[in-house]
PyMOL CGO cylinders between C-alpha atoms (Angstrom):
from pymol import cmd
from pymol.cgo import CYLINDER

trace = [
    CYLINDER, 0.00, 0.00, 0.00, 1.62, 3.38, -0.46, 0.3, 1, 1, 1, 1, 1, 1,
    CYLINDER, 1.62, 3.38, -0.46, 0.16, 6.96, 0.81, 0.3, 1, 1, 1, 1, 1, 1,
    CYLINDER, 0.16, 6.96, 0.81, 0.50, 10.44, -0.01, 0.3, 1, 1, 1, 1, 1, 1,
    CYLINDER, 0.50, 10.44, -0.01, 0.77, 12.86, 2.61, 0.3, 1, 1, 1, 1, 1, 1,
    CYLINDER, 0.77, 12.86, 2.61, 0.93, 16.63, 1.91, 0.3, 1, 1, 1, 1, 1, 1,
    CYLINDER, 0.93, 16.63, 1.91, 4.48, 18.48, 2.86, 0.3, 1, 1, 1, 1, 1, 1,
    CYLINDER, 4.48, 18.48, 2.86, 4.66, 21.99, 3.49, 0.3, 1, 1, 1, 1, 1, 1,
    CYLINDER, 4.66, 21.99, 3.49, 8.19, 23.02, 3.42, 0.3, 1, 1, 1, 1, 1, 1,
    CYLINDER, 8.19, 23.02, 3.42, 9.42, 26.74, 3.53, 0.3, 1, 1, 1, 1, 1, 1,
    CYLINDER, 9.42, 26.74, 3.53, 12.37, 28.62, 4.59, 0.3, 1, 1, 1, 1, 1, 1,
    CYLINDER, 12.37, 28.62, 4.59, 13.43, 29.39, 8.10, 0.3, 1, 1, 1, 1, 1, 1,
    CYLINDER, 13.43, 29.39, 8.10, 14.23, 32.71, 9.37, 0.3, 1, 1, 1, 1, 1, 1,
    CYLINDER, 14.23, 32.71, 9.37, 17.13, 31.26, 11.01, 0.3, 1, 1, 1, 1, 1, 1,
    CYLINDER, 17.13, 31.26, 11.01, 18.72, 29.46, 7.66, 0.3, 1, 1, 1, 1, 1, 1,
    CYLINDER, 18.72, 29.46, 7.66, 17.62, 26.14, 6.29, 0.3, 1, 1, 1, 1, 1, 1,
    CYLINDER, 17.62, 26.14, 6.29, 14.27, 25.25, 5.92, 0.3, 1, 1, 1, 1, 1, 1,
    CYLINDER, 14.27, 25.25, 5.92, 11.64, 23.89, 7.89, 0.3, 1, 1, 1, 1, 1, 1,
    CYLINDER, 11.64, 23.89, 7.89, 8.41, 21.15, 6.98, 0.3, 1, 1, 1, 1, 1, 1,
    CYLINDER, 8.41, 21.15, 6.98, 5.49, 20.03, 8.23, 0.3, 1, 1, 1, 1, 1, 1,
    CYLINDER, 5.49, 20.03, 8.23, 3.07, 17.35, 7.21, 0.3, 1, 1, 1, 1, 1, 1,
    CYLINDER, 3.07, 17.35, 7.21, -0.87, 18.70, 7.24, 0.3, 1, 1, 1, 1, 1, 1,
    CYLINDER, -0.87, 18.70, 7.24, -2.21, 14.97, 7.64, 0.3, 1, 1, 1, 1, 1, 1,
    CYLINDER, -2.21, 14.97, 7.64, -0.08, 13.79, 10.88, 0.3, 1, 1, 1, 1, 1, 1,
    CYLINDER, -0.08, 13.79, 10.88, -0.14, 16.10, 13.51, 0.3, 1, 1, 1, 1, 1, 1,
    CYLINDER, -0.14, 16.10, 13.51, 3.19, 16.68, 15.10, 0.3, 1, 1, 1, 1, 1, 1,
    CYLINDER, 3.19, 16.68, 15.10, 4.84, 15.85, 12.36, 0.3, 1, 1, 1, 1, 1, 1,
    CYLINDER, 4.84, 15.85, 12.36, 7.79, 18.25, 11.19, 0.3, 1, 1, 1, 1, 1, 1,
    CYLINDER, 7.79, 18.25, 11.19, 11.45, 18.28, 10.06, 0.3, 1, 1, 1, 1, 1, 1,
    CYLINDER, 11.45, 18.28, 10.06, 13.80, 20.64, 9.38, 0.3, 1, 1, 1, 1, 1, 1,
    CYLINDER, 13.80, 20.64, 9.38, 16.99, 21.03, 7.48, 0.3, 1, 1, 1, 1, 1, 1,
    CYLINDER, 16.99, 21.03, 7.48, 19.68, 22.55, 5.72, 0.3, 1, 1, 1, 1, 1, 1,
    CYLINDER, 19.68, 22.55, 5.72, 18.89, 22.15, 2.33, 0.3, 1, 1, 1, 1, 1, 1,
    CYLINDER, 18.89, 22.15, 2.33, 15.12, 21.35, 0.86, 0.3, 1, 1, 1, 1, 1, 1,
    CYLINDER, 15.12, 21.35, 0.86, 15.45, 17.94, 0.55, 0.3, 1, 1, 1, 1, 1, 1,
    CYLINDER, 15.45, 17.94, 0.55, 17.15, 17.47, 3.96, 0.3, 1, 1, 1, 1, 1, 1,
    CYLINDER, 17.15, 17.47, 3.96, 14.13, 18.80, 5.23, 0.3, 1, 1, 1, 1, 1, 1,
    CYLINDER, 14.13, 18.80, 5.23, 11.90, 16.23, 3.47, 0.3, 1, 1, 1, 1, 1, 1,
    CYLINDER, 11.90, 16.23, 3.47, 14.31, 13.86, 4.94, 0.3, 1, 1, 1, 1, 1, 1,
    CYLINDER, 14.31, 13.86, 4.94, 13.63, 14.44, 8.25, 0.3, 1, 1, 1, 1, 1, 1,
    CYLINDER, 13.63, 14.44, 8.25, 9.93, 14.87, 7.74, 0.3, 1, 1, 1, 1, 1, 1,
    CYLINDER, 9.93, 14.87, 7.74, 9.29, 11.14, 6.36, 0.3, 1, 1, 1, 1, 1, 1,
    CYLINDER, 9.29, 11.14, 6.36, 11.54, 10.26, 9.61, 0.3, 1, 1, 1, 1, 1, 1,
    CYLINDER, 11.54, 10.26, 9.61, 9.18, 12.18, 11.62, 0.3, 1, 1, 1, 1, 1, 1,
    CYLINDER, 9.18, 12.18, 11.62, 5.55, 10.92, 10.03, 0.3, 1, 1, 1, 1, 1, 1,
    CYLINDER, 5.55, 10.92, 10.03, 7.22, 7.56, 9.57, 0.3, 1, 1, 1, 1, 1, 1,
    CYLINDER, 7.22, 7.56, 9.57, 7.70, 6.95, 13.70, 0.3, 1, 1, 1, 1, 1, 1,
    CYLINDER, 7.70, 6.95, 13.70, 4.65, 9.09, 14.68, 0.3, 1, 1, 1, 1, 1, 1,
    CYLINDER, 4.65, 9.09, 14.68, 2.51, 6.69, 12.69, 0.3, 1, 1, 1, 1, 1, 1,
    CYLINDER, 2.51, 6.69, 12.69, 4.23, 3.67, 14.34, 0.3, 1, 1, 1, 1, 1, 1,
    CYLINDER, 4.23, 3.67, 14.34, 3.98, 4.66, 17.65, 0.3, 1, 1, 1, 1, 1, 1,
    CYLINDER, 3.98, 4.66, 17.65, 0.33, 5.31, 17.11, 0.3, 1, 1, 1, 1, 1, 1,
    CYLINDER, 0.33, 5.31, 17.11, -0.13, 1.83, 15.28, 0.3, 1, 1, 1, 1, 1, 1,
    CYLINDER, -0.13, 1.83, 15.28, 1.39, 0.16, 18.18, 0.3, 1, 1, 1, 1, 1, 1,
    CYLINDER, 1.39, 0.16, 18.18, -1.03, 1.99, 20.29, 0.3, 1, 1, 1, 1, 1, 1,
    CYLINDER, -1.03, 1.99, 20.29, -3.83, 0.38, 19.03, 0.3, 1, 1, 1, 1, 1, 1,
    CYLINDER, -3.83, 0.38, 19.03, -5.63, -2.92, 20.52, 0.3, 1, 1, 1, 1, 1, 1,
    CYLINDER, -5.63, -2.92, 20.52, -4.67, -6.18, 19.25, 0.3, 1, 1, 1, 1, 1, 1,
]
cmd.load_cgo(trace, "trace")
């Protein structure tokens, strides 16, 4: 199964750039470069959404 999740990545004021993912709350990443951003963002949705899985009742 694959899913699409929206990413919302701008740059920060700081330097780098910053992302967040609408559809997973709490999700975000951040990064040097645009794609080190999206990077860190799959890392990000990619544990939230395990943690919640293993939350649910078996």
């Amino acid at each position: 199964m694959k899913a699409e999740f929206t990413a919302i990545i701008e740059p920060a004021p700081e330097g780098g750039f910053w992302a967040v993912c609408t559809e997973v709350p709490g999700a975000n990443g951040q990064g040097e470069t645009v794609e080190e951003a999206k990077v860190d963002l799959i890392a990000a949705v990619k544990l939230l959404l395990e943690d919640r899985l293993s939350a649910l009742p078996k």
